[in-house]
C-alpha positions in Angstrom: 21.0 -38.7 33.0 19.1 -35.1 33.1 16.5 -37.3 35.2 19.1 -38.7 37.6 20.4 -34.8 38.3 17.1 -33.2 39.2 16.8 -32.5 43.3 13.7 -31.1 45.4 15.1 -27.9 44.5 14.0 -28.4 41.1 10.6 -27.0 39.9 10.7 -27.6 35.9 13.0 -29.5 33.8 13.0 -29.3 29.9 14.0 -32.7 28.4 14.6 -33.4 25.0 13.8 -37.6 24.1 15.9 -38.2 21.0 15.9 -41.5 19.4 16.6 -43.0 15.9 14.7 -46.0 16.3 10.9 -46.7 16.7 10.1 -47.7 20.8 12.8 -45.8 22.1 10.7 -42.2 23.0 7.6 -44.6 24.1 10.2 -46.1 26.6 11.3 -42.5 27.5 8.3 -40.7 28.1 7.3 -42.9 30.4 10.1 -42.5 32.6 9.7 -38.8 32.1 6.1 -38.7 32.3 5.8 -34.8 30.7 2.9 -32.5 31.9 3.2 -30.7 28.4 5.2 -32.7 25.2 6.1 -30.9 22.3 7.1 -32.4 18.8 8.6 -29.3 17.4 8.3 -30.4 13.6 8.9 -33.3 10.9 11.7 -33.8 9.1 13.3 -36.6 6.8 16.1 -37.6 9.9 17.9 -40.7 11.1 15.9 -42.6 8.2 18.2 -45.6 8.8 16.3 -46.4 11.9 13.0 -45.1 10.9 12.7 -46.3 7.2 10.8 -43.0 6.1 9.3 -40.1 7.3 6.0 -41.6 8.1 8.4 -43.8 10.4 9.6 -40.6 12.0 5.9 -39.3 12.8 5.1 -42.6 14.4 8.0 -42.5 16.8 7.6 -38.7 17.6 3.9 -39.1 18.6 5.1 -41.6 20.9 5.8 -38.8 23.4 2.0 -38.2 23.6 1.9 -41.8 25.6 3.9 -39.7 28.3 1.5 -37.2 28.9 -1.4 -37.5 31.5 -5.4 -37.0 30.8 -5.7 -33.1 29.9 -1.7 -32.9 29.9 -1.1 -30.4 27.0 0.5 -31.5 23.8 1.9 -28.8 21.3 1.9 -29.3 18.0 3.6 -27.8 15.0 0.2 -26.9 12.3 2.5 -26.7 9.6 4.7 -30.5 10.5 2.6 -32.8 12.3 0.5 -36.6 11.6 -2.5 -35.5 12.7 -4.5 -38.5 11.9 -1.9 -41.1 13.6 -1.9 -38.9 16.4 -5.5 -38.0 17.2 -6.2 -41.2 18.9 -3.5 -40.6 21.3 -4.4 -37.3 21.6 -8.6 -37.5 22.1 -8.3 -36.6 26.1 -5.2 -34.5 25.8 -5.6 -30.3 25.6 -4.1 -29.3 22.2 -2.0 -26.2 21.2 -1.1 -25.7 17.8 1.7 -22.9 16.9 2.5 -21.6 13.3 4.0 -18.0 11.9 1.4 -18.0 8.9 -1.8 -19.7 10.8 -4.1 -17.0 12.5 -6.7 -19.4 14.0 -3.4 -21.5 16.0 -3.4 -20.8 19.5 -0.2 -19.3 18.8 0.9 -17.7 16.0 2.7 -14.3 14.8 2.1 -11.2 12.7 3.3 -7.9 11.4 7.0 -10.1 11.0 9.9 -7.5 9.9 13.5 -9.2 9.7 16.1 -6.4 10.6 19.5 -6.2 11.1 19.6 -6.8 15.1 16.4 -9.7 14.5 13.3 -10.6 13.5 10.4 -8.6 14.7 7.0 -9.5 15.4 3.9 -9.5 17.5 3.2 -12.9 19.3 -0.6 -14.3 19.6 -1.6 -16.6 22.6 -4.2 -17.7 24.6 -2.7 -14.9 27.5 -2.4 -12.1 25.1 -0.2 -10.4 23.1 3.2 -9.6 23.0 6.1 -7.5 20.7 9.1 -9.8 20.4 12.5 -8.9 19.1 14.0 -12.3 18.3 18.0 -12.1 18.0 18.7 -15.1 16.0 18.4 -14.6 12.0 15.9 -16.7 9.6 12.2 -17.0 9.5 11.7 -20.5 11.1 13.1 -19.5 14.3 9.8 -17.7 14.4 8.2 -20.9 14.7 10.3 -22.1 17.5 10.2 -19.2 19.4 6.3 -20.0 19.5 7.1 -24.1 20.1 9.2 -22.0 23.2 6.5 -19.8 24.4 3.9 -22.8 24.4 5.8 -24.4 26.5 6.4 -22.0 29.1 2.9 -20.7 29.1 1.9 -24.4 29.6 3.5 -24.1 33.1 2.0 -21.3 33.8 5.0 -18.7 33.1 4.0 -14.9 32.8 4.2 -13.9 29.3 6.0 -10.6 30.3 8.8 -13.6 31.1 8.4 -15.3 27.8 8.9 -12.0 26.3 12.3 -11.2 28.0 13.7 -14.7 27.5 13.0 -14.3 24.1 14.6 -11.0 23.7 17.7 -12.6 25.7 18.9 -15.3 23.1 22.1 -15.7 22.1 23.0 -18.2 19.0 24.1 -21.6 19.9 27.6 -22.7 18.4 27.0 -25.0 15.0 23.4 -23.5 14.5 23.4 -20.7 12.5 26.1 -19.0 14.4 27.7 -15.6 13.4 31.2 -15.4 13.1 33.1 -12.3 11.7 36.0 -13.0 9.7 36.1 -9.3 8.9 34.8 -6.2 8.0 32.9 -7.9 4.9 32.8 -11.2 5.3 30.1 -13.6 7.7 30.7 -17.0 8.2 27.1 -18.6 9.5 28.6 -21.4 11.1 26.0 -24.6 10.9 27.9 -27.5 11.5 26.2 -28.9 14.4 24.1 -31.4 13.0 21.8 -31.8 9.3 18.9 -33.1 7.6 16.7 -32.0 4.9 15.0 -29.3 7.1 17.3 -27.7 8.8 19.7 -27.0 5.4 16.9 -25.9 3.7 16.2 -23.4 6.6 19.5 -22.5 6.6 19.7 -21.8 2.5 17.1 -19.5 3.3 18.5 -17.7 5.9 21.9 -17.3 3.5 19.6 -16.2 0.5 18.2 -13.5 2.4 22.0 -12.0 3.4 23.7 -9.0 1.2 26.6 -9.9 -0.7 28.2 -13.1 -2.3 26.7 -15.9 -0.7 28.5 -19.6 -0.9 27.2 -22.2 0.5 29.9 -25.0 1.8 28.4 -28.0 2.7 29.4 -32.2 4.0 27.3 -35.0 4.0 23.2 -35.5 5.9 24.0 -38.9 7.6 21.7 -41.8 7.9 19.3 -41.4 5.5 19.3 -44.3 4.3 17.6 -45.2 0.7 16.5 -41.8 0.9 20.4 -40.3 0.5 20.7 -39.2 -2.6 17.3 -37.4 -3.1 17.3 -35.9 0.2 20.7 -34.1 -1.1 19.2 -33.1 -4.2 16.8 -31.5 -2.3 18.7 -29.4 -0.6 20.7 -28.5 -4.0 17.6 -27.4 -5.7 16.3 -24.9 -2.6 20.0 -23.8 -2.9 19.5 -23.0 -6.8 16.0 -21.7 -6.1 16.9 -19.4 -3.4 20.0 -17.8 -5.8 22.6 -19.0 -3.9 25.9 -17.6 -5.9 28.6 -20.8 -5.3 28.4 -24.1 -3.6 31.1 -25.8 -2.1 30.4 -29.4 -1.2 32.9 -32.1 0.3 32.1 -35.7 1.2 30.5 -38.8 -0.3 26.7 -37.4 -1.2 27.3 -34.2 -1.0 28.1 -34.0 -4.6 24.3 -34.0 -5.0 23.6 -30.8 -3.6 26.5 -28.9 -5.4 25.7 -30.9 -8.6 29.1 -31.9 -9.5 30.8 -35.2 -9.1 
């Protein structure tokens, strides 16, 4: 559909190939055919259709197929399959981003979280940059390098990538700020979940002042992986001193620890 409403007018379109089954991003990349194709990290997800993780890596390399000789492919250092991928990948130009990994092609340092956002000086192959980040929690970090791969890889002016950045606003159901009062925050997360994105979002709620309580549903179609996905997320919440969690649901029980 985002294909079908692109005109002449159109320079650049960002499209995001989901899937939940293995074929389906090989079928859509080639329709797309990307000049750049990023795979923005991997995470335990719609096991159902992919029977594991390594089944998720398999289908998210698939994007690479997409891309032309020398296209640029952007990789996560910290959440990728490497040696599945490099075949795919041996005439492609690679950029690798990560917060902690100095020799990336992208990567951050001198990171301060503050009360208006996270702080921190940008490294890329076009220089460097000071970006205020307005959305809380350190793995945001990492996207807003996935981001500013991306738009460097069409040639964008950093000074742009800088201001875009600085320009975010919180989407509703990830991670988004509501104020109930004077004391009280309600991080509202309820878009979507899987193992990655809860524990992300434990750490962001570790890392606020005050009682913290974590209310929490079900992660959906994971499959034989279920239950230990949601303990997983129950013991970052218990490692991260979390004060209460609420759970409701039919797994969900696993995270909070009580039946």
């Amino acid at each position: 559909m985002t294909l079908l409403r692109l005109t002449a007018e159109h320079q650049y379109a960002v499209i995001e190939l989901g899937a939940n089954h293995q074929g389906e991003i090989a079928y859509t990349t080639g329709l797309v055919q990307p000049e750049s194709a990023l795979v923005n990290n991997l995470a335990a997800a719609h096991l159902e259709g992919f029977g594991s993780l390594a089944g998720v890596a398999k289908a998210k390399g698939e994007i690479f197929q997409g891309l032309p000789a020398h296209g640029i492919a952007i990789l996560n250092a910290e959440s990728n399959d490497w040696p599945n991928w490099q075949s795919t990948l041996q005439d492609k130009t690679v950029w690798r981003f990560s917060p902690q990994a100095a020799e990336c092609e992208f990567s951050a340092r001198d990171i301060r979280i503050a009360q208006d956002g996270t702080h921190f000086v940008m490294i890329t192959p076009r220089g460097e940059a000071e970006i205020v980040l307005p959305l809380p929690g350190r793995h945001n970090i990492a996207n807003a390098l996935a981001a500013a791969a991306l738009a460097l890889s069409v040639d964008a002016p950093l000074s742009a990538v800088q201001q875009g950045l600085k320009n975010l606003q919180s989407v509703p159901g990830r991670l988004f700020p509501v104020r109930l009062s004077a004391h009280q925050l309600l991080l509202d997360d309820s878009y979507n979940a899987n193992v990655g994105s809860m524990t992300a979002a434990v750490q962001v709620l570790s890392e606020m002042p005050g009682y913290r309580v974590l209310v929490t549903g079900d992660m959906a179609e994971l499959g034989e992986e279920t239950e230990s996905c949601h303990r997983e997320v129950g013991q970052a919440a218990r490692d991260a001193g979390i004060d209460r969690v609420l759970s409701t649901g039919k797994f969900s029980h696993f995270i909070s620890g009580k039946q």
